[in-house]
Each structure stands twice: as C-alpha cells, then as structure tokens.
Biopython code that builds the backbone (N, CA, C, O; Angstrom):
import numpy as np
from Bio.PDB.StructureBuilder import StructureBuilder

atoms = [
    (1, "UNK", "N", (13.029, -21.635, 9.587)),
    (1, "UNK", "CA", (13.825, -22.268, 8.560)),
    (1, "UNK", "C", (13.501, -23.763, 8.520)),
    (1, "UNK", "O", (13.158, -24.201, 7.422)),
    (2, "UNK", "N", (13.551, -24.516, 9.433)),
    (2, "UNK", "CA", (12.955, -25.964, 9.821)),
    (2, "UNK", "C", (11.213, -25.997, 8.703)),
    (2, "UNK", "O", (10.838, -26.844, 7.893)),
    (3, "UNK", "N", (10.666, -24.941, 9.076)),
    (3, "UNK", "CA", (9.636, -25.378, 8.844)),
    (3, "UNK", "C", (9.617, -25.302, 6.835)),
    (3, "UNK", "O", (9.237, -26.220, 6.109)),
    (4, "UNK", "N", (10.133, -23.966, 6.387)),
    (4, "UNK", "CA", (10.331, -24.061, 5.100)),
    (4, "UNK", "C", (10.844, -25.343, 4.844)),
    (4, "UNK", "O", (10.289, -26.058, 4.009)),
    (5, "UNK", "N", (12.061, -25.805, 5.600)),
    (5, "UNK", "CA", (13.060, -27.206, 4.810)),
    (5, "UNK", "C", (11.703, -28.038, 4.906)),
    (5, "UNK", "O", (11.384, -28.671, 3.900)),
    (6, "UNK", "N", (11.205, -28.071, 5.581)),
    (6, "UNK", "CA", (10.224, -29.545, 6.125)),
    (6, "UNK", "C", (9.455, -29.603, 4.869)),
    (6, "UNK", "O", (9.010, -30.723, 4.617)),
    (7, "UNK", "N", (9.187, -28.659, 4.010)),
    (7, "UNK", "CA", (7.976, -28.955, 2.856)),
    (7, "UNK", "C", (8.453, -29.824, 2.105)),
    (7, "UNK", "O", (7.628, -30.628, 1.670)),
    (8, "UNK", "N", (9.784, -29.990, 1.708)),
    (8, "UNK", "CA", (10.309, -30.311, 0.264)),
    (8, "UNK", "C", (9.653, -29.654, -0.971)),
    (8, "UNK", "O", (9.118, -28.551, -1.071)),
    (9, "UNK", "N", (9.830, -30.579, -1.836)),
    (9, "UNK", "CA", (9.290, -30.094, -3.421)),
    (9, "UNK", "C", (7.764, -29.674, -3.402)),
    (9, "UNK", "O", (7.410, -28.598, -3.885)),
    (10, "UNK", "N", (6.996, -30.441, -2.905)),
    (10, "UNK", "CA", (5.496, -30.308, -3.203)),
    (10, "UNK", "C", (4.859, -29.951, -1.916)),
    (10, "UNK", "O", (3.691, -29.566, -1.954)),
    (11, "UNK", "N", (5.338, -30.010, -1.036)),
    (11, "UNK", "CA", (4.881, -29.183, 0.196)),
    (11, "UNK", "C", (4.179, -30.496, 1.096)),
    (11, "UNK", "O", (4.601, -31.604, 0.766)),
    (12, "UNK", "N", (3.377, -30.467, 1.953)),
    (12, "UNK", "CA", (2.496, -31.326, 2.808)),
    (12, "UNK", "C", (1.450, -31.594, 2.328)),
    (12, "UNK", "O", (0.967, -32.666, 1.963)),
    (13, "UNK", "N", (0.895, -30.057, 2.328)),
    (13, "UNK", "CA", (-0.750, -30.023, 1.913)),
    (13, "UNK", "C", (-0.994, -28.771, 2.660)),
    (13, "UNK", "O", (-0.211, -28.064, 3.294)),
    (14, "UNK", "N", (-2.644, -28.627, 2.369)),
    (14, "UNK", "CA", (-3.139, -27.555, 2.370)),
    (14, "UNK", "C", (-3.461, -27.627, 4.397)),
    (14, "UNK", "O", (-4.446, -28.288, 4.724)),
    (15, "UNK", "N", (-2.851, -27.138, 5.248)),
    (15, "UNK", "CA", (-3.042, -27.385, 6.273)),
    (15, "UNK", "C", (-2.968, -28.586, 6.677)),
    (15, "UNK", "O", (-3.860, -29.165, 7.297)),
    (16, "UNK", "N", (-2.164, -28.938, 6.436)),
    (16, "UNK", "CA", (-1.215, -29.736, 6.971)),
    (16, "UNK", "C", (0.089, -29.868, 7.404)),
    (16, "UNK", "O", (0.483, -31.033, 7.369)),
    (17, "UNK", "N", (1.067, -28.870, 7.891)),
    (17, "UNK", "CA", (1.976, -28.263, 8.190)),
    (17, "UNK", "C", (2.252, -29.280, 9.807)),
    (17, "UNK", "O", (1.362, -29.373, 10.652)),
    (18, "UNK", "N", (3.335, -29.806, 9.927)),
    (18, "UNK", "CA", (3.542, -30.327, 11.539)),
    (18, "UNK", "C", (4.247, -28.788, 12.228)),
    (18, "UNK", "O", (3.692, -28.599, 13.311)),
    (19, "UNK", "N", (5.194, -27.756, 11.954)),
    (19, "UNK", "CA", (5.467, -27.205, 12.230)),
    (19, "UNK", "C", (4.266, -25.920, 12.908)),
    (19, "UNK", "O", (4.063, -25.543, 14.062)),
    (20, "UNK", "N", (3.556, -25.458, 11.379)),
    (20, "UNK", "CA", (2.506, -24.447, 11.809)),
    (20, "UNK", "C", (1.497, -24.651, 12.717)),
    (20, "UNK", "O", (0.973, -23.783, 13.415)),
    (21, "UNK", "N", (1.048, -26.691, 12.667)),
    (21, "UNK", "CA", (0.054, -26.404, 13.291)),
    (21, "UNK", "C", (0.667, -26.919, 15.083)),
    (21, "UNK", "O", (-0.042, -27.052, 16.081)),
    (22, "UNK", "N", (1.632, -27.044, 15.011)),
    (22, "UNK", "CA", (2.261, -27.417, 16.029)),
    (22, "UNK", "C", (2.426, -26.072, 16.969)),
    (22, "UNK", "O", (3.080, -26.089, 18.011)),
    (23, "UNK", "N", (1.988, -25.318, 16.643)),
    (23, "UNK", "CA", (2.506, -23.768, 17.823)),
    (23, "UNK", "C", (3.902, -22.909, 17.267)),
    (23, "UNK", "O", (4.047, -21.703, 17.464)),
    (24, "UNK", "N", (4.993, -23.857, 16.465)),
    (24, "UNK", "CA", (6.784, -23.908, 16.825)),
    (24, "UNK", "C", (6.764, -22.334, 16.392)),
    (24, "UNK", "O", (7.382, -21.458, 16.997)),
    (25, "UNK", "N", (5.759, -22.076, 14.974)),
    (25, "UNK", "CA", (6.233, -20.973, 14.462)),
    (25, "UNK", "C", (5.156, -20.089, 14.745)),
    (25, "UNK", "O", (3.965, -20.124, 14.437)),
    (26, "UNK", "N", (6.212, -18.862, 15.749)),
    (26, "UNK", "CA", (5.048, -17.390, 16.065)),
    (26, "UNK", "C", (4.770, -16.621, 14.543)),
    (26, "UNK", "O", (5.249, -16.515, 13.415)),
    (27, "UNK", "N", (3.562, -16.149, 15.445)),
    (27, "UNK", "CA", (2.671, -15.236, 14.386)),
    (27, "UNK", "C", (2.580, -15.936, 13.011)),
    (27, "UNK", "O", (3.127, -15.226, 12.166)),
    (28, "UNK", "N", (2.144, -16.936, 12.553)),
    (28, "UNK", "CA", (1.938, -17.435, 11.373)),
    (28, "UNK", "C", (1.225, -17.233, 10.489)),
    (28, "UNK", "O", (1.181, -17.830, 9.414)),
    (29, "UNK", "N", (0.332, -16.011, 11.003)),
    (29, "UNK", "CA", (-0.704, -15.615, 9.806)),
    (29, "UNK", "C", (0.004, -13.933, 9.633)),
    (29, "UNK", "O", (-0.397, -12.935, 9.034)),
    (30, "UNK", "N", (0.516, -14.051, 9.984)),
    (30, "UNK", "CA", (0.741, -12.223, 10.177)),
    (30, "UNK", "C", (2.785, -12.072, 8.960)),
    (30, "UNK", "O", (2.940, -12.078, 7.739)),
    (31, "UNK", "N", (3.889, -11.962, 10.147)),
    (31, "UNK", "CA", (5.073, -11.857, 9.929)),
    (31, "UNK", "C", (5.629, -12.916, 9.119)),
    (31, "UNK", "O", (6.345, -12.719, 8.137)),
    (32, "UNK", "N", (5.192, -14.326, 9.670)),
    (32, "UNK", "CA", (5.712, -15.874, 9.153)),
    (32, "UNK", "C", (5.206, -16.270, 7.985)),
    (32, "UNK", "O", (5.854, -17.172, 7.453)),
    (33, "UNK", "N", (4.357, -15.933, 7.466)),
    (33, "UNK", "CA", (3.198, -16.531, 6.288)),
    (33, "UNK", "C", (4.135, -17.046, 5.721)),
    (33, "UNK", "O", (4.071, -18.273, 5.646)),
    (34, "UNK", "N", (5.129, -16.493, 5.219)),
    (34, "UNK", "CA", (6.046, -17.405, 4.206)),
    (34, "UNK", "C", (6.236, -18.675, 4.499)),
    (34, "UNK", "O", (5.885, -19.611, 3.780)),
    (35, "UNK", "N", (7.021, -18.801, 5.987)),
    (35, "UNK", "CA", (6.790, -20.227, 6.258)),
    (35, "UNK", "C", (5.943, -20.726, 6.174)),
    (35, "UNK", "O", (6.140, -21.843, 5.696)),
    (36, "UNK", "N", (4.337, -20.401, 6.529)),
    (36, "UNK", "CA", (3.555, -21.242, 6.438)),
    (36, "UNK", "C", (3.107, -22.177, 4.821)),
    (36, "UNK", "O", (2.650, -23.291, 4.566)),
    (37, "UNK", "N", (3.630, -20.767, 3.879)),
    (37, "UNK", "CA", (3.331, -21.303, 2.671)),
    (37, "UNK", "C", (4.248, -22.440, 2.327)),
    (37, "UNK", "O", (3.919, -23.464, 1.728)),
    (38, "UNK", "N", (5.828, -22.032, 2.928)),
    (38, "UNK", "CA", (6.658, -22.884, 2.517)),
    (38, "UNK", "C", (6.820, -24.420, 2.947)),
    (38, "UNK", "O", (7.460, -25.153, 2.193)),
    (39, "UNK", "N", (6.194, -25.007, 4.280)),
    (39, "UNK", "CA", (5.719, -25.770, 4.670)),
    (39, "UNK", "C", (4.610, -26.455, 4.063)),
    (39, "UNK", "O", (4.835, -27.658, 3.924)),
    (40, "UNK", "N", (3.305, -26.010, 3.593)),
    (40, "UNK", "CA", (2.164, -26.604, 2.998)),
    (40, "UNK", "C", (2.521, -26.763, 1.519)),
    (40, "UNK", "O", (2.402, -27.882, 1.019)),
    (41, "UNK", "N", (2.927, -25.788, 0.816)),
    (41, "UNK", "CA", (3.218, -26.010, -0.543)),
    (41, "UNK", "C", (4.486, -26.175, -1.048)),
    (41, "UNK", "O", (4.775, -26.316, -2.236)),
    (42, "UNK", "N", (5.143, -26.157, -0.220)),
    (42, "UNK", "CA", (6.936, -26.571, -0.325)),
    (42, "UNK", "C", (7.203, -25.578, -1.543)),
    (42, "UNK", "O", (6.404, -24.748, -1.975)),
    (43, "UNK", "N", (8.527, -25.842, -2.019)),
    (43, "UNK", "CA", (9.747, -25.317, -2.753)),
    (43, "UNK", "C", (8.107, -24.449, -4.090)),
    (43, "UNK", "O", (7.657, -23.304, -4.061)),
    (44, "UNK", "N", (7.848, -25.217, -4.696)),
    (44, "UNK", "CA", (6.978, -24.536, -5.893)),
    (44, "UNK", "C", (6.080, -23.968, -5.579)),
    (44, "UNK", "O", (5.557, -23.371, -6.520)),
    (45, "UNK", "N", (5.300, -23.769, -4.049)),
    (45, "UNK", "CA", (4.562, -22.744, -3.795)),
    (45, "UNK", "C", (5.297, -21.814, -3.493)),
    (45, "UNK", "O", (5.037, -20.680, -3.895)),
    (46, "UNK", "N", (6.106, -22.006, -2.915)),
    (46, "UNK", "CA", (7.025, -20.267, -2.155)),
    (46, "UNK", "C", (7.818, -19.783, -4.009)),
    (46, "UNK", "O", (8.012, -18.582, -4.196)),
    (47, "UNK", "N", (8.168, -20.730, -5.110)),
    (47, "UNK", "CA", (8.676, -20.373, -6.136)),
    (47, "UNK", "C", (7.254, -19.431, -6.775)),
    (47, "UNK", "O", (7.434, -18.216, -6.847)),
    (48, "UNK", "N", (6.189, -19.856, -7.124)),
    (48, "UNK", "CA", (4.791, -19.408, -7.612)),
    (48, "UNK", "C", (4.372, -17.723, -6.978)),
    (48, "UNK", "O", (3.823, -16.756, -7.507)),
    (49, "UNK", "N", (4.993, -17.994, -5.483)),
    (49, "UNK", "CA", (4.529, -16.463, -4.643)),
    (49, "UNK", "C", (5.555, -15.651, -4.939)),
    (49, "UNK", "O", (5.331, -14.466, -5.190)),
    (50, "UNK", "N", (7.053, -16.253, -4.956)),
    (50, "UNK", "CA", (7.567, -15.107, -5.300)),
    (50, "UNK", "C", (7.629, -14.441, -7.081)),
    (50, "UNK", "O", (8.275, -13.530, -7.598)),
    (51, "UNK", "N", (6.926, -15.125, -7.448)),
    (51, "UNK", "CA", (7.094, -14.975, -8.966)),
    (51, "UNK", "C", (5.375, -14.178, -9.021)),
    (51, "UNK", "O", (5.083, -13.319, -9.853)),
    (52, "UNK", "N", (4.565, -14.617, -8.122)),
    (52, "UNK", "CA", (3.546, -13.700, -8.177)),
    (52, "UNK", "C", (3.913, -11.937, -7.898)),
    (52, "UNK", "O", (3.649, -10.919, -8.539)),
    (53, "UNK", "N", (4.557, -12.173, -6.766)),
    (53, "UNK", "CA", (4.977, -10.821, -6.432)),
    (53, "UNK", "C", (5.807, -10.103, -7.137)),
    (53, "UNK", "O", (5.626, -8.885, -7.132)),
    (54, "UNK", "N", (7.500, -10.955, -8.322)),
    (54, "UNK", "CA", (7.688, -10.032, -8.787)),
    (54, "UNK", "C", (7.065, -9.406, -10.186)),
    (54, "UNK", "O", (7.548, -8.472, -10.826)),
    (55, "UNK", "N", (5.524, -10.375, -10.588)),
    (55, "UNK", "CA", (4.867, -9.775, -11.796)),
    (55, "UNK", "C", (4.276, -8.363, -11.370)),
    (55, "UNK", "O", (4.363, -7.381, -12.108)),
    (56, "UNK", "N", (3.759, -8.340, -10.310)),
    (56, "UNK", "CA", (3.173, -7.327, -8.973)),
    (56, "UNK", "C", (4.238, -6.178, -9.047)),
    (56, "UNK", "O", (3.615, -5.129, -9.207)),
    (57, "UNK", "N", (5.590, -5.942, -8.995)),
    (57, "UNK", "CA", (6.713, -5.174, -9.044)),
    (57, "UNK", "C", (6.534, -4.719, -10.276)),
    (57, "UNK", "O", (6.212, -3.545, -10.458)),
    (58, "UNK", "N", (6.718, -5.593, -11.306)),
    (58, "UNK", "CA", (7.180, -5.199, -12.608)),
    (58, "UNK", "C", (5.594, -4.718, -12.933)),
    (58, "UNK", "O", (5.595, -3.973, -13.914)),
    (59, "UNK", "N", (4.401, -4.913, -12.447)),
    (59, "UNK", "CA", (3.164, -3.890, -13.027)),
    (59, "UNK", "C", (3.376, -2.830, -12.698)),
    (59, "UNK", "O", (3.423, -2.077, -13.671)),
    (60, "UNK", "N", (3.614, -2.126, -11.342)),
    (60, "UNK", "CA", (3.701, -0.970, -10.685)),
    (60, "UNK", "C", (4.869, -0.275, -11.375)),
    (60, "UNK", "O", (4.773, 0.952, -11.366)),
    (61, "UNK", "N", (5.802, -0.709, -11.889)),
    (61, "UNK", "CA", (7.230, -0.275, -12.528)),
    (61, "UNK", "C", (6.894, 0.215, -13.332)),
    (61, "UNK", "O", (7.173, 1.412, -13.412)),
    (62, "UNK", "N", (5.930, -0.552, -14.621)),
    (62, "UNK", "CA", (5.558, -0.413, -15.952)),
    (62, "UNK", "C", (4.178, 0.485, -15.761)),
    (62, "UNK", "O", (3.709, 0.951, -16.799)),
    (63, "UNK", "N", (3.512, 0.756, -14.552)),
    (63, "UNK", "CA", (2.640, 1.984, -14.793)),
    (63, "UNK", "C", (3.538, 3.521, -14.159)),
    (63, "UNK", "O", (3.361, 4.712, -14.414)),
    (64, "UNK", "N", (4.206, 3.039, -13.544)),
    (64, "UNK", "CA", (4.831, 3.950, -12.794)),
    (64, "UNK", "C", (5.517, 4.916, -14.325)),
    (64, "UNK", "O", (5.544, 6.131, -14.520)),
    (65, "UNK", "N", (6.108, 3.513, -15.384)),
    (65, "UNK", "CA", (6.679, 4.459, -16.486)),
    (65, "UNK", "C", (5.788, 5.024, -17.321)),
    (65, "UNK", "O", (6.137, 6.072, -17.865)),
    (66, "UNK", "N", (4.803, 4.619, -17.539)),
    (66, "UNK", "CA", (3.385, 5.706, -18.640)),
    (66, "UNK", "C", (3.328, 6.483, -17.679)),
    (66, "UNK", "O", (2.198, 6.872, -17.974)),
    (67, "UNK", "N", (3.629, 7.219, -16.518)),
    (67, "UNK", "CA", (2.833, 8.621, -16.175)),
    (67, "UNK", "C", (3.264, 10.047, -16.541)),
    (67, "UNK", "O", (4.370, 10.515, -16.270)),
    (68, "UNK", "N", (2.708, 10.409, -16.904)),
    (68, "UNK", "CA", (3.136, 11.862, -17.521)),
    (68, "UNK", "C", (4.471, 12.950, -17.073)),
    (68, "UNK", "O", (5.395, 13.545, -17.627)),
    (69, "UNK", "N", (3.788, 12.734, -15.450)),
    (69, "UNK", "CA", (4.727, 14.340, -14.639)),
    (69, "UNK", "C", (5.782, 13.179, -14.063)),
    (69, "UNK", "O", (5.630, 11.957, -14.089)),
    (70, "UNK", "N", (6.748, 13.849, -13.608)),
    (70, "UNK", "CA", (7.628, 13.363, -13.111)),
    (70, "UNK", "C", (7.379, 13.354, -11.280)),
    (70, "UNK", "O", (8.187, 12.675, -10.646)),
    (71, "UNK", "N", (6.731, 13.792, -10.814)),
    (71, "UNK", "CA", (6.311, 13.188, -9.647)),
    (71, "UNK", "C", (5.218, 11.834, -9.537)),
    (71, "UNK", "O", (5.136, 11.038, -8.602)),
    (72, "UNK", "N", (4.562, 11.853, -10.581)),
    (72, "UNK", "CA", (3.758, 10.288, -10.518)),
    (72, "UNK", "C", (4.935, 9.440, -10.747)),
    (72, "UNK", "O", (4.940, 8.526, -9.923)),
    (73, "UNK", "N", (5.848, 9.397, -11.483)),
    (73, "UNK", "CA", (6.684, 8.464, -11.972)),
    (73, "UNK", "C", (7.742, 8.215, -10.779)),
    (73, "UNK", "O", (7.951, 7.032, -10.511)),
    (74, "UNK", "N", (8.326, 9.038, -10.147)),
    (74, "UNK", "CA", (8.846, 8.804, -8.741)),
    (74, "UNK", "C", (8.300, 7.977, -7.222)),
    (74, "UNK", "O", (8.823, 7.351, -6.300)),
    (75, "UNK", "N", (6.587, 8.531, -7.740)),
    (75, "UNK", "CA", (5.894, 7.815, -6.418)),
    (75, "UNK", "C", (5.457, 6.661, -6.864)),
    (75, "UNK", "O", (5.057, 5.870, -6.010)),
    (76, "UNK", "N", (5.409, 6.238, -8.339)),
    (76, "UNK", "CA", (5.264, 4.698, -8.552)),
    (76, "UNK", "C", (6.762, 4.034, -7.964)),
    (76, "UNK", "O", (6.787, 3.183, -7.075)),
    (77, "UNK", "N", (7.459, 4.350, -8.342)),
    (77, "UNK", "CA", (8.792, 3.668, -8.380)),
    (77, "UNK", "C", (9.048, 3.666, -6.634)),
    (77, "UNK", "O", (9.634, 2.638, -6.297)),
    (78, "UNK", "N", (8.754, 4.529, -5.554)),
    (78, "UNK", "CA", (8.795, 4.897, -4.229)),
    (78, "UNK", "C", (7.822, 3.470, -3.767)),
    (78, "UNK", "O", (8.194, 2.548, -3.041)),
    (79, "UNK", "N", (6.416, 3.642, -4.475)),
    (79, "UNK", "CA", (5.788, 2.375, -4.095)),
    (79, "UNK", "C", (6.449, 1.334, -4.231)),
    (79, "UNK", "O", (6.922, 0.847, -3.204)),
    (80, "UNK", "N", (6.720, 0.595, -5.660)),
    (80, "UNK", "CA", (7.185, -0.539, -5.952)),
    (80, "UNK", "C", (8.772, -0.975, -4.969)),
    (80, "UNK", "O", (9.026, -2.127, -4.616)),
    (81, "UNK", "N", (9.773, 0.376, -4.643)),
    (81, "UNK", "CA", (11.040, 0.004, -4.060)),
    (81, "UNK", "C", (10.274, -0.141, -2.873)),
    (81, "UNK", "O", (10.548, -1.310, -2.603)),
    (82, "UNK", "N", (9.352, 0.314, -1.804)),
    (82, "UNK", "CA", (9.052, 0.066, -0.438)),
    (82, "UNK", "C", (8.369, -1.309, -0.456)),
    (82, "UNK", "O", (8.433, -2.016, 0.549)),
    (83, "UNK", "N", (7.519, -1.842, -1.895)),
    (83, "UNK", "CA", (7.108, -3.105, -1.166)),
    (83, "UNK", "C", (8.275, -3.759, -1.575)),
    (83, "UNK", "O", (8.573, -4.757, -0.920)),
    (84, "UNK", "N", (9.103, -3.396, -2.623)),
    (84, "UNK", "CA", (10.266, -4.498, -2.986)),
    (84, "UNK", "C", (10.716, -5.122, -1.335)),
    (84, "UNK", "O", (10.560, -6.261, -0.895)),
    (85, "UNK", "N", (11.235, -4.068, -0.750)),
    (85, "UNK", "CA", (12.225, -4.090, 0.680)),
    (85, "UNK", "C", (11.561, -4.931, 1.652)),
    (85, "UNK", "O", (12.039, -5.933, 2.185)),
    (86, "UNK", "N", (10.444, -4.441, 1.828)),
    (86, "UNK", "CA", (9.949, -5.140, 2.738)),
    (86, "UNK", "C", (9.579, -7.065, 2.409)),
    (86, "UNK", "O", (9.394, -8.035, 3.144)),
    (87, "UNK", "N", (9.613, -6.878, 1.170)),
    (87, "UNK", "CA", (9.092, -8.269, 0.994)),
    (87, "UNK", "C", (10.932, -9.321, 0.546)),
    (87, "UNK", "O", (11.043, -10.546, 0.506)),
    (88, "UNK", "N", (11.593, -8.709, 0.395)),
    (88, "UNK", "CA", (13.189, -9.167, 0.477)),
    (88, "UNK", "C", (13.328, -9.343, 2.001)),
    (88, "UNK", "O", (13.785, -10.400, 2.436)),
    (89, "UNK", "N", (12.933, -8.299, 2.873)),
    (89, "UNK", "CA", (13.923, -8.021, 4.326)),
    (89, "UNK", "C", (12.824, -9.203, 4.925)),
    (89, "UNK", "O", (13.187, -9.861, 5.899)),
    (90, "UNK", "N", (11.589, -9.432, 4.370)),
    (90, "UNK", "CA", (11.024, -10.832, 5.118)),
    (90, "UNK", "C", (11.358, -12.027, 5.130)),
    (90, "UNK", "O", (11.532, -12.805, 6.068)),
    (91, "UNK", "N", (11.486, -12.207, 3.505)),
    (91, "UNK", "CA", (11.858, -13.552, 3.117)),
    (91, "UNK", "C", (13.631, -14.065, 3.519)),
    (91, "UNK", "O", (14.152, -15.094, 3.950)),
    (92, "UNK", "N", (14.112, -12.726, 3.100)),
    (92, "UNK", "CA", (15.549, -12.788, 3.669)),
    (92, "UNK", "C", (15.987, -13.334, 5.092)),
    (92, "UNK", "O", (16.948, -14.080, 5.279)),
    (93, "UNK", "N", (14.806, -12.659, 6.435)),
    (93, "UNK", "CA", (15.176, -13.030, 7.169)),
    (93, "UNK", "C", (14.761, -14.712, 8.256)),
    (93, "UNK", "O", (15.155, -15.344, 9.236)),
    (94, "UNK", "N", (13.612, -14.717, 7.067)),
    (94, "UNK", "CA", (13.109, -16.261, 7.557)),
    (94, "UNK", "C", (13.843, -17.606, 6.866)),
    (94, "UNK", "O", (13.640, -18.741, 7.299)),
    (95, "UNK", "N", (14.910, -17.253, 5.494)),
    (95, "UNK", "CA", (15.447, -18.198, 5.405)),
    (95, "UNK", "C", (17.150, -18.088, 6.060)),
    (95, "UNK", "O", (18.034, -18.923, 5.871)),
    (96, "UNK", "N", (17.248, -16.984, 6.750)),
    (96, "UNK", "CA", (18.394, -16.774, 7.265)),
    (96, "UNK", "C", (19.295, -15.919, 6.948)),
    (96, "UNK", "O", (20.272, -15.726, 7.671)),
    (97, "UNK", "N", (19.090, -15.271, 5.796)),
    (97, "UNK", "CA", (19.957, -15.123, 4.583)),
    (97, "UNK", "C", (20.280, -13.794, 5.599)),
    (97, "UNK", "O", (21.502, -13.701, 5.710)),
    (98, "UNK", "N", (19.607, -12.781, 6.342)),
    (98, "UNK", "CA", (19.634, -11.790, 6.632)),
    (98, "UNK", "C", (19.861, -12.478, 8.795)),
    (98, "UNK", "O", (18.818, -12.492, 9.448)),
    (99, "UNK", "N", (20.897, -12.826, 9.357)),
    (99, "UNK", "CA", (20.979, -13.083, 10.356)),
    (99, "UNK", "C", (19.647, -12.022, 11.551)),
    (99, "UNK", "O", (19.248, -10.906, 11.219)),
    (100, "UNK", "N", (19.377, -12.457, 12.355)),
    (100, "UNK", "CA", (18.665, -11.360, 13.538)),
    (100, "UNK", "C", (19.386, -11.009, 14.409)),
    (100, "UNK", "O", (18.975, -10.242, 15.280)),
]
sb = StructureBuilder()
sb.init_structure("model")
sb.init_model(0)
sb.init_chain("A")
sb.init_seg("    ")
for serial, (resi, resn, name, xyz) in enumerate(atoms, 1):
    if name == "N":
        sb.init_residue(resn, " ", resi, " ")
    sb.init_atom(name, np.array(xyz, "f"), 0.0, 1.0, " ", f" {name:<3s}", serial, name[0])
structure = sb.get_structure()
C-alpha cells in the first residue's frame, strides 16, 4: 500500500520505484505487479491497466454473446467471471480493501 501511495499522480518513472527497487515489496514481478505499476506510473498508470483490463472483460463478454450453443456462451462468461475474480481479489487485496 506504501508503495502504490508513494507514486502519486504521475508515478516516479519507469524503474524508478524507491519501494520496488528497495527489496520492501515481495515477489514484484509475479503477485505484486500492481504495486510495481502503481509506484512507477502512479494513480494514471494503475487507472490505464485497469481500464485495459476491463476492455479485455467486456471483449470476452461480447464474444462470449455471438456464440451459437449455449455451452460456448457459458464458458465465455466462466472465462471472463474467473479472470474478473482473480484480478479484483488482487488488486483488492494490495490496496487493502480485502484485509489478509
């Protein structure tokens, strides 16, 4: 959470993070990425990713609805709700929102 607040508006820079490159935050390429983004590119990069991801939702939604049988149309929608979750239960829990 430190390290997201630390970006502000425009972030640091591109590797330039005191937090990431400091050790503070585990696994930073893997579980944390968010922080890392939210640190280097502050508030409008982490706004840009999540707005990347939910165009990413709403494609899979909107092919999920052209498919013919009703089992393609379930396993689009199965896809899109499993990455929904996982990418809420991440972000959720690195800004706190979701206690550990």
């Amino acid at each position: 959470m430190i390290a997201i607040g630390s970006g502000g508006l425009t972030g640091k820079g591109y590797l330039e993070g005191t937090q990431t490159k400091g050790g503070f935050v585990p696994e930073q390429n893997t579980d944390y990425i968010f922080t890392t983004v939210g640190e280097e590119w502050g508030f409008l990069g982490c706004t840009l990713v999540i707005i990347l991801f939910v165009i990413l939702f709403l494609r899979i939604i909107s092919l999920a609805e052209r498919q013919k049988t009703k089992f393609s149309r379930v396993y689009g929608y199965c896809v899109a709700s499993y990455l929904f979750i996982h990418f809420f239960v991440n972000i959720a829990m690195l800004i706190k929102l979701f206690l550990q």
